[in-house]
C-alpha positions, 0 to 999 in steps of 0.5 A: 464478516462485516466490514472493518475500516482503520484509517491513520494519519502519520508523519513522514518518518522511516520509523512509523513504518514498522509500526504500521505494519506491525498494527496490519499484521495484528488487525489481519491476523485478529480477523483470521485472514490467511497467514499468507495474504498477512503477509503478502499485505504487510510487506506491500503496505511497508513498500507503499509507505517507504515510496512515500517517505522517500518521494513525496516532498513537500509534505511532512505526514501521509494516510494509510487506510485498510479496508478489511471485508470477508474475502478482500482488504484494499490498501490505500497510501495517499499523500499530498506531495507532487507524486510521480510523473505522468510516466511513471504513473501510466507504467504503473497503471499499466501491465508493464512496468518499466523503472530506471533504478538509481542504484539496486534499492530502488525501483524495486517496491512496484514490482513487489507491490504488484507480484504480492498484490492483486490490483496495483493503481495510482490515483492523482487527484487535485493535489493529492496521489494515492496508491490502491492495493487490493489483495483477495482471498477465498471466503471465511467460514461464518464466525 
């Protein structure tokens, strides 16, 4: 299969979300990914999108782009807000995570990231944070 690569640029709003995820699940499930990795990937994209709505001030819109190749699909969320602390950053990239949740909502979308996903990592590069989820499978039979 040859790679397939969709990026979008979309406002900061609670209500694109269900549209995005809803645009992953058709383009994963036209390629024939297993209905598993699906939906391991829409519910990890759903999170990572949520983290942006509710953290990234300063910033009206946030870009999503998914890679999709024969045996792997990498997530990338990326927004031009502040981003987390350096600590919440090295916990993140690390094998530990440890989150202060403020109440029983948060703090729980890295742990769902990184139990559905393969590879969790927080870039912060000049002005910009991006989260990479990576998510594998074994191959595709030759379409």
């Amino acid at each position: 299969m040859a790679q397939i690569e969709l990026q979008l640029t979309l406002p900061r709003e609670a209500r694109y979300v269900s549209l995005l995820r809803g645009i992953s699940e058709s383009l994963l499930r036209g390629l024939d990914i297993p209905e598993e990795t699906v939906g391991d990937v829409a519910i990890a994209l759903s999170e990572a999108c949520g983290n942006v709505i509710r953290h990234a001030a300063g910033t009206e819109e946030y870009g999503v782009r998914l890679s999709v190749g024969s045996t792997v699909c990498e997530v990338e969320v990326f927004d031009m807000g502040p981003g987390p602390n350096t600590r919440t950053l090295e916990e993140a990239n690390g094998d530990e995570l440890i989150e202060t949740p403020v109440n029983a909502q948060d703090g729980r979308g890295l742990p769902v990231m990184r139990a559905l996903m393969d590879d969790l990592e927080f870039v912060r590069e000049d002005d910009m944070t991006t989260l990479r989820l990576i998510k594998r499978w074994d191959g595709l039979a030759p379409l």
